[in-house]
KOLKE-785512 format. One record per residue (C-alpha): residue in three letters; x, y, z. Coordinates in steps of 0.1 Angstrom, whole numbers, padded with zeros to 4 digits, always signed. Layout:
# KOLKE-785512
ALAXYZ;...
//
This chain:
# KOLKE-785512
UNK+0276+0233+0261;UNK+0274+0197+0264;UNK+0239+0179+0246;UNK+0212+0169+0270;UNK+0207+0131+0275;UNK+0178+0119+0253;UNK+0139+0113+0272;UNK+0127+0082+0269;UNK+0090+0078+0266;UNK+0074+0054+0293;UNK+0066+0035+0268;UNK+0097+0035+0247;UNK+0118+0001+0249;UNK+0150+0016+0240;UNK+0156+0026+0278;UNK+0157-0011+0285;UNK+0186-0020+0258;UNK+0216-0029+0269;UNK+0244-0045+0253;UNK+0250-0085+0261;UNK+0276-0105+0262;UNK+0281-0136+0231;UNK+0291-0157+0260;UNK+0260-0149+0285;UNK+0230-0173+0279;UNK+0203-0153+0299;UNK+0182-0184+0297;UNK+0204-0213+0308;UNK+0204-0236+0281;UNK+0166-0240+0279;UNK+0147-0237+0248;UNK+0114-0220+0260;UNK+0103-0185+0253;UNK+0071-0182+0270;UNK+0067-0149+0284;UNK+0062-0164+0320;UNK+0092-0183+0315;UNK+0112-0151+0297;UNK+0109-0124+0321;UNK+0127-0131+0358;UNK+0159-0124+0361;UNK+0179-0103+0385;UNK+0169-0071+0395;UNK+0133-0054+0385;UNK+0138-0051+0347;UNK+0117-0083+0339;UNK+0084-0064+0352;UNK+0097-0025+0338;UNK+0098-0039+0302;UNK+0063-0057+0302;UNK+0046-0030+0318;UNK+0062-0006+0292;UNK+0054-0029+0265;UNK+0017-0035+0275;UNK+0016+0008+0276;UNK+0033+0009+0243;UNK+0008-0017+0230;UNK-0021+0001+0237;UNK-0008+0035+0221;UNK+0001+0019+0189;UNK-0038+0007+0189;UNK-0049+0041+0198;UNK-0028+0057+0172;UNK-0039+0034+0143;UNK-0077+0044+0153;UNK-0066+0082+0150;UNK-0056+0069+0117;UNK-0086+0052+0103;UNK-0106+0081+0115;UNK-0079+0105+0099;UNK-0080+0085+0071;UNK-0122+0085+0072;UNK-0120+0125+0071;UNK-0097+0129+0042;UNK-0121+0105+0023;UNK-0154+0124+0030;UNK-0136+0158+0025;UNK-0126+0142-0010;UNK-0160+0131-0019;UNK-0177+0162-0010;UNK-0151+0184-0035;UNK-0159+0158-0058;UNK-0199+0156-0054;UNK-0196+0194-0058;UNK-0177+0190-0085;UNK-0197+0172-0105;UNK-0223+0196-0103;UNK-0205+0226-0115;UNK-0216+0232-0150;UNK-0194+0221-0182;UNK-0199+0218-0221;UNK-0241+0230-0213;UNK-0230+0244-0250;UNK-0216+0217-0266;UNK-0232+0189-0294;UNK-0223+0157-0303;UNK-0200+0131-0287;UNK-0180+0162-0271;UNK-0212+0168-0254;UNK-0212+0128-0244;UNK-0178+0128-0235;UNK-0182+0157-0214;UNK-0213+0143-0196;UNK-0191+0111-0192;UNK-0167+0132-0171;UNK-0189+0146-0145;UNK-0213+0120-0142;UNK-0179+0093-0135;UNK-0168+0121-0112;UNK-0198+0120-0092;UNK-0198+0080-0092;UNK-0161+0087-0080;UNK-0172+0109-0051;UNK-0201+0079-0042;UNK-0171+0055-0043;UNK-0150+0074-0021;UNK-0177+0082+0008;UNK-0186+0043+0006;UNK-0148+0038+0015;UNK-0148+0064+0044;UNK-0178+0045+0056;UNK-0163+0016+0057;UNK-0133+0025+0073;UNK-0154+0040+0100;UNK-0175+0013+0105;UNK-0151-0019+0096;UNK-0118-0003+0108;UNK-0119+0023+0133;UNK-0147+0006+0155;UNK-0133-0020+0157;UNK-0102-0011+0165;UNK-0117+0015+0189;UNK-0132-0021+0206;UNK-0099-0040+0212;UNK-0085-0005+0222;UNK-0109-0008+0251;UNK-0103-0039+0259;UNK-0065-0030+0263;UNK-0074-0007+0286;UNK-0102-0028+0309;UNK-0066-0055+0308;UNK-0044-0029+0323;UNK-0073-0015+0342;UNK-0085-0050+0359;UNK-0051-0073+0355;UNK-0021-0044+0352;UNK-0031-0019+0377;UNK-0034-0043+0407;UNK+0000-0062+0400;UNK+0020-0028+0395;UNK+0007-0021+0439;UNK+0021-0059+0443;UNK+0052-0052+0423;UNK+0059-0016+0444;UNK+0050-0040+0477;UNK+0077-0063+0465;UNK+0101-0031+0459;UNK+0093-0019+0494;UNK+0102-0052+0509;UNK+0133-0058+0494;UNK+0146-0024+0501;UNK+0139-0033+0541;UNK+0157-0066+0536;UNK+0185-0049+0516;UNK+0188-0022+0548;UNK+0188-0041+0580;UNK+0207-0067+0560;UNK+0235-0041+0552;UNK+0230-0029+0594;UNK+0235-0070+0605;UNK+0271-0078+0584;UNK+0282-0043+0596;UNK+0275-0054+0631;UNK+0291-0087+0622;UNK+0322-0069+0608;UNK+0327-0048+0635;UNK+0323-0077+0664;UNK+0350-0099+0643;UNK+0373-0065+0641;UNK+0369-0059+0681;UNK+0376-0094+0689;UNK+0407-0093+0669;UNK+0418-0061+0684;UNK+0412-0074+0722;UNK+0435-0105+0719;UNK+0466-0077+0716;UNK+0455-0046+0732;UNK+0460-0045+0774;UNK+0452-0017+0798;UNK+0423+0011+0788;UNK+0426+0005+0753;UNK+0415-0029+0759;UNK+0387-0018+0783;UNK+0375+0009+0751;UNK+0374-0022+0732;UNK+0348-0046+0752;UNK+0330-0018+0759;UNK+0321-0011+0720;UNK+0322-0048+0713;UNK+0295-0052+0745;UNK+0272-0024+0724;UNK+0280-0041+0692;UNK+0263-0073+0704;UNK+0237-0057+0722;UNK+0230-0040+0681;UNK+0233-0068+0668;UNK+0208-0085+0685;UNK+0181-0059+0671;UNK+0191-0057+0640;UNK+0193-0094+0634;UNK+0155-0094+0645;UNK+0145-0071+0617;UNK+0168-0088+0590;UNK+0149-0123+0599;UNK+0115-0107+0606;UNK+0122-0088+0570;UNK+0131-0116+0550;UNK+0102-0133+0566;UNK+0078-0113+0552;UNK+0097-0109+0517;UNK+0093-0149+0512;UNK+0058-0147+0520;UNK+0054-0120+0495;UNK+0070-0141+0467;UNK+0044-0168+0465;UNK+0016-0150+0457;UNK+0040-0125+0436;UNK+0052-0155+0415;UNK+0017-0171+0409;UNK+0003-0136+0399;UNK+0032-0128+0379;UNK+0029-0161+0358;UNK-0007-0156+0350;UNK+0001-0117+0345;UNK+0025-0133+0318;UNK+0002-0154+0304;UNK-0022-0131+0297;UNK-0002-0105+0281;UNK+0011-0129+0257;UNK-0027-0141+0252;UNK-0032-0107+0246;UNK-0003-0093+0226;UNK-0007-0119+0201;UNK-0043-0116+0193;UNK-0038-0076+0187;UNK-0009-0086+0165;UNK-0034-0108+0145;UNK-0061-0082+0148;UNK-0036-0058+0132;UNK-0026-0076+0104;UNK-0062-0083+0099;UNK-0071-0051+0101;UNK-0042-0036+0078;UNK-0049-0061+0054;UNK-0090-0056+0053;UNK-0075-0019+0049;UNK-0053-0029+0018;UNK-0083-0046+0001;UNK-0104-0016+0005;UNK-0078+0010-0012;UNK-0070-0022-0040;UNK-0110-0017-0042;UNK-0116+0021-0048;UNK-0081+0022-0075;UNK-0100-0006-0095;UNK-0133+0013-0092;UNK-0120+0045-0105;UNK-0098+0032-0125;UNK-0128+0014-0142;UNK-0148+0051-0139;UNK-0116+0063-0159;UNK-0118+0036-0186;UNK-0155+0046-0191;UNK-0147+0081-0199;UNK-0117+0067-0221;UNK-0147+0045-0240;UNK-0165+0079-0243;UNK-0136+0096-0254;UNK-0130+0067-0281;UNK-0161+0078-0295;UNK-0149+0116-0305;UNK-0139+0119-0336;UNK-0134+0162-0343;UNK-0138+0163-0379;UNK-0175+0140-0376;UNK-0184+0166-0346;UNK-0174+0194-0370;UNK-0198+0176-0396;UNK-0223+0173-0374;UNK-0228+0209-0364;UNK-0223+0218-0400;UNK-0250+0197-0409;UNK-0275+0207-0382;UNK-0270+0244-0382;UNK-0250+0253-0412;UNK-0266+0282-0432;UNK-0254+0266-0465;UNK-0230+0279-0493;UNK-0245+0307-0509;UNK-0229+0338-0505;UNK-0251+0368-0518;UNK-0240+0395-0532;UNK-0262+0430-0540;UNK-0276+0433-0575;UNK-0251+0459-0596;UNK-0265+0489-0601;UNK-0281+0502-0637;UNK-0282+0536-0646;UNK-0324+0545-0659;UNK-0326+0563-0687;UNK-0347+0589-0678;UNK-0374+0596-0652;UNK-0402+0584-0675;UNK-0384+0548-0675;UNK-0376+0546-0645;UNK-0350+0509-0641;UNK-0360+0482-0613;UNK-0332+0466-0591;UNK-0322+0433-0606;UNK-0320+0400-0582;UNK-0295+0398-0558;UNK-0262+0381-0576;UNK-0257+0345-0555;UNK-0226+0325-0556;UNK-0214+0290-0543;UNK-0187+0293-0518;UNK-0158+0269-0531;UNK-0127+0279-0512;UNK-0097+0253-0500;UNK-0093+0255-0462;UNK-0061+0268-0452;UNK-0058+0259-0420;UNK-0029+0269-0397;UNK-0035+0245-0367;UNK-0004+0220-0366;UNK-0010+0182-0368;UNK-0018+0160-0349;UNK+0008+0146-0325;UNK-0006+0107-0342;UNK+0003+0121-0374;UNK+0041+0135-0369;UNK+0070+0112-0371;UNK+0083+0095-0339;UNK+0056+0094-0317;UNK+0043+0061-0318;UNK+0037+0061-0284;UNK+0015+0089-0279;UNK-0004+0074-0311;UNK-0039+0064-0290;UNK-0050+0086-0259;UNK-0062+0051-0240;UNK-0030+0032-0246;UNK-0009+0063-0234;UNK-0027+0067-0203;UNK-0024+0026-0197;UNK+0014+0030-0202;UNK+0017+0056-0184;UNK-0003+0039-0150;UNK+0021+0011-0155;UNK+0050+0027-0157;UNK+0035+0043-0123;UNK+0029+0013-0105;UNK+0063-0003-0115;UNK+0081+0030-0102;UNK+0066+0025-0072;UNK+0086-0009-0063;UNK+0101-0013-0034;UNK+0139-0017-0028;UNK+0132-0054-0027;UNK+0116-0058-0053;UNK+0082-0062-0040;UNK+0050-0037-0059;UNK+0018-0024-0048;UNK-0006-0049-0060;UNK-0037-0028-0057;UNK-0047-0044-0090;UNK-0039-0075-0100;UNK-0035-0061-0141;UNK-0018-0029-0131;UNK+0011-0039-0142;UNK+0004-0054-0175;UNK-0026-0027-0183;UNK-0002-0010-0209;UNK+0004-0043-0228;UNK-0032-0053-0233;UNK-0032-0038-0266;UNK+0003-0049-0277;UNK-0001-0070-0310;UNK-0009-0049-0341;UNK-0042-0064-0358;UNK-0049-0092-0336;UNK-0082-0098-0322;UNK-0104-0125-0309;UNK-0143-0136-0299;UNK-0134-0139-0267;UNK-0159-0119-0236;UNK-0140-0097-0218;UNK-0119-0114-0187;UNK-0136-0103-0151;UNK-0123-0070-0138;UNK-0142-0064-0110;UNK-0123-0057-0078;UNK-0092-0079-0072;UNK-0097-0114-0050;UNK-0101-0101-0014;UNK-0079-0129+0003;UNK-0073-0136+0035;UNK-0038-0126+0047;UNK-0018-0157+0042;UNK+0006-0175+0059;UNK+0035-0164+0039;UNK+0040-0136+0016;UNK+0038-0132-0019;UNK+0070-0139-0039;UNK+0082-0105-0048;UNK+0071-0094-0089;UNK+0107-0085-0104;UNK+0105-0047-0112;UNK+0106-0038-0154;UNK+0134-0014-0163;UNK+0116+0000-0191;UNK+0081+0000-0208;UNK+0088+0004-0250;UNK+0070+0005-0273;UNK+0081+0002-0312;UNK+0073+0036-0332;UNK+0059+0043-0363;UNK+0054+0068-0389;UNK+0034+0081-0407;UNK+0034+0117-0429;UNK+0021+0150-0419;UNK+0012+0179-0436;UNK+0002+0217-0433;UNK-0032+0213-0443;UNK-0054+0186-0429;UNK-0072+0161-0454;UNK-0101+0149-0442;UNK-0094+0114-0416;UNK-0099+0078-0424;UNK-0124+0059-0414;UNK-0098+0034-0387;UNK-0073+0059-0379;UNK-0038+0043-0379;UNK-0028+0055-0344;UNK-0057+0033-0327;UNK-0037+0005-0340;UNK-0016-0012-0316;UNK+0023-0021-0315;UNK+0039-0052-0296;UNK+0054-0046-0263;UNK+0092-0055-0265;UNK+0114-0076-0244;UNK+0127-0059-0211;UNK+0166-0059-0223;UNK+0192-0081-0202;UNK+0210-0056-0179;UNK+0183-0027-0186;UNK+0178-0027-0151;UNK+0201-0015-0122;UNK+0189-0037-0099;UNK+0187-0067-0119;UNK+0213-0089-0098;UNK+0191-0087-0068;UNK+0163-0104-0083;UNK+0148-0135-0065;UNK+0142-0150-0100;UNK+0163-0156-0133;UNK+0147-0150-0164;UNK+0127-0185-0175;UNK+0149-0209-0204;UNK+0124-0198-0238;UNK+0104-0222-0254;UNK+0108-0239-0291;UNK+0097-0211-0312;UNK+0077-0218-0346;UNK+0076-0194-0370;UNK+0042-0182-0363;UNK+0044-0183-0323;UNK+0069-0154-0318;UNK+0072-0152-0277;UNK+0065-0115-0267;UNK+0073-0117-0231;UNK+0068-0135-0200;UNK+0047-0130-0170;UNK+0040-0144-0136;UNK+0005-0161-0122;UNK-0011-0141-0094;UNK-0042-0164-0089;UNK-0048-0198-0094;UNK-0073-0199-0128;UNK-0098-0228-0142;UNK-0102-0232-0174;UNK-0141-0228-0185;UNK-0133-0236-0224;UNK-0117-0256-0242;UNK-0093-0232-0255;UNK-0084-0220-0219;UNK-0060-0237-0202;UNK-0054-0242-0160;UNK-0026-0232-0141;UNK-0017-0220-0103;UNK-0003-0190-0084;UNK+0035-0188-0093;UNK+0037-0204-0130;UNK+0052-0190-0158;UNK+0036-0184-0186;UNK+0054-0171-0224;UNK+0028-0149-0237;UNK+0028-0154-0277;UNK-0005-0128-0283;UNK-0021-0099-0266;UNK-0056-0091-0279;UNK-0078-0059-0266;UNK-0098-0081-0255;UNK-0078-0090-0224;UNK-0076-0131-0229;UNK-0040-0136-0242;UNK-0028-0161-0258;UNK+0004-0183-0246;UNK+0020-0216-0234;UNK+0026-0227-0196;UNK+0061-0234-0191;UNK+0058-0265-0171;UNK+0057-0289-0199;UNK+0044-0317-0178;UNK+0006-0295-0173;UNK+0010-0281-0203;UNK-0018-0293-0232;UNK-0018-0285-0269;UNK-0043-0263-0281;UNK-0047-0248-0245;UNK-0030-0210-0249;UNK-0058-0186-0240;UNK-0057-0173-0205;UNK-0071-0137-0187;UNK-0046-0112-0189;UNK-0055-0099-0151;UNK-0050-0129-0135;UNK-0008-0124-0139;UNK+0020-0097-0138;UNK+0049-0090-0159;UNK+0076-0119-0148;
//
């Protein structure tokens, strides 16, 4: 059972492929690719592949506004589950900063569903109308320019095929005039008479047919002026028009791009607000707490004993209830906590697991060339903003609102090398079986440096478009932590800050929790002494 031939689409360019020749230069030398000047040629393919590719045009716009309003859908779905969410009861029983922390959750869940409907409303309103608008104007073109060139084209078609047929009937007649002749000069008798009397009908044939291959070709070269002067400014216009709805579209893409970098930073900033809450929890002051409020203290009361009377004219009265202090050692059976037990430094604070964790995320999600989601321009260094144990500084926190909403530029972003492997140095620290009661700065909120990426940790490592930057004189008190890579050009404000562009290199000696690290630009020539503070989100990891 032999396969059946695969159906092209009449849109589909693929029908239109065919294999060419090294040694065939379709275009003779010249150097122009204009569409009007691109699309001639022999036969009728020229016409078949713009008309398809106009069609296939306007689907692809058509089918990116069935995504936006796709897209829309799945959004307002989301933020109704979560606006319901929010509402459904949780913790109406609780005290203290569990209380807080669960209030934190649904009220950040509910700013989460606002965030998401203001996203499907914007796609409605800033992507799918419109593209719904330059979807209809695709279809007034092929409605007003299209339409009326495709009758001229199947004119054109109809005329040639009348050329091509009394064409064919006038060098038949010529053929068989020349073959008669020929015959005649050596035939004698009848068979010479059969012959002039088929070479007298020939001419008489001939004479016809010659009359509709000039009246034919006639009318075909009177066709092919307008044809050609219509077909030009057909040309014209489709490359007018194709290029604006490839600009449109990477406009459009891109506007989409900034609006999903937008919502990540929003709820990623919703999430660092319960995280802040959650900071706040400490168990054994919530267990204080409700002791404290509705403990019913520590005496434990005991019935009076009981004394025999001596006789019924001395009759004995109960004694006082016996009451006792309640001094027992809690045994408690509930195994330590994970930022007590050996080797697991890196579970030993709740915010800093769920940084490292996002970043490992984001730099999972490289591509095979190397190039990252950028939704945020800190996602990938969020899990090292807490890397140096102890360190702090005065500094305000660097801006975190929603990532620069550029316009698409004229050439891509270098690509951000991917990290094989996010580390972080463990510590220890001893447990027991019962719990004594916790310190007032637990030593798991304490934060450890981030290592060096090792050389070869990565598989892909050869393939990088960069090579690790040549380090800069260490001092013994400037140990150089790691490097990382300018997103955004930056201004300093202060005079501790330093400047420095989109592309530099920066070795990062510090990382408060602040955000604004400290470090040295690598280009020595801009670089200024006493200048090492910079924002942390303005870079990635290099």
């Amino acid at each position: 059972m032999t396969a059946r031939a695969q159906q092209h689409s009449a849109t589909s360019l693929a029908r239109f492929a065919t294999a060419r020749a090294p040694d065939v230069d379709l275009f003779n030398g010249s150097t122009l690719r204009d569409y009007c000047n691109s699309f001639w040629g022999m036969g009728d393919a020229g016409p078949n592949i713009m008309f398809a590719r106009m069609r296939g045009a306007s689907k692809t716009t058509d089918e990116l506004r069935n995504f936006w309003n796709e897209r829309c859908v799945i959004e307002e779905e989301y933020a109704s589950r979560l606006a319901k969410l929010a509402k459904a009861p949780i913790g109406g029983d609780e005290i203290g900063e569990l209380r807080n922390s669960l209030d934190t959750l649904r009220i950040e869940t509910e700013k989460q569903g606002e965030s998401h409907l203001e996203l499907a409303n914007a796609i409605r309103l800033e992507l799918e109308g419109p593209t719904a608008t330059f979807h209809q104007k695709q279809i007034n073109h092929r409605r007003s320019v299209q339409a009326p060139l495709e009758r001229k084209f199947k004119e054109k078609q109809v005329h040639e095929s009348y050329v091509k047929k009394s064409r064919e009937k006038y060098e038949g007649d010529c053929m068989r005039i020349n073959s008669y002749t020929q015959q005649a000069t050596y035939m004698q008798g009848n068979d010479l008479m059969k012959i002039q009397q088929k070479l007298q009908r020939t001419k008489q044939t001939i004479q016809g047919n010659e009359r509709d291959f000039a009246k034919f070709t006639k009318d075909l070269l009177d066709l092919l002026g307008p044809w050609e002067k219509d077909w030009k400014e057909y040309c014209d216009s489709c490359q007018d028009l194709e290029e604006e709805r490839m600009e449109f579209m990477k406009d459009i893409i891109w506007a989409y791009a900034n609006h999903i970098s937008t919502i990540c930073v929003a709820d990623d900033q919703s999430c660092e607000r319960v995280r802040t809450a959650l900071d706040q929890l400490e168990p054994e002051k919530d267990s204080e707490n409700f002791v404290n409020e509705y403990g019913t203290g520590n005496s434990i009361v005991q019935p009076p004993e009981f004394t025999q009377s001596s006789g019924l004219l001395d009759p004995q009265l109960p004694g006082p209830p016996i009451v006792r202090q309640s001094e027992f050692a809690r045994t408690s059976q509930r195994p330590a906590p994970v930022y007590l037990t050996e080797g697991a430094a890196h579970t030993h604070s709740r915010r800093q697991s769920v940084e490292e964790n996002t970043a490992q995320h984001v730099v999972a999600q490289a591509l095979p060339n190397g190039n990252t989601h950028q939704a945020s321009p800190h996602s990938y260094i969020e899990a090292a903003s807490s890397s140096v144990n102890g360190t702090s500084s005065s500094y305000a926190s660097p801006p975190q609102a929603s990532p620069p909403q550029s316009s698409p530029p004229s050439h891509p972003p270098p690509p951000v090398p991917e990290m094989a492997s996010l580390t972080v140095a463990t510590s220890t620290a001893g447990a027991g079986s019962s719990r004594s009661p916790s310190p007032a700065s637990r030593p798991y909120r304490q934060s450890q440096p981030l290592p060096m990426v090792p050389q070869g940790g990565s598989s892909r490592e050869n393939n990088r478009p960069q090579t690790p930057p040549p380090p800069l004189p260490q001092q013994p008190s400037n140990r150089i932590l790691f490097y990382v890579k300018a997103l955004y050009d930056y201004t300093a404000t202060i005079e501790e800050e330093f400047d420095f562009q989109a592309g530099d290199v920066i070795a990062v000696t510090a990382t408060p929790d602040d955000g604004w690290w400290s470090g040295e630009l690598l280009d020595e020539a801009r670089r200024v002494e006493g200048r090492n503070v910079f924002p942390s989100n303005f870079v990635c990891l290099f």
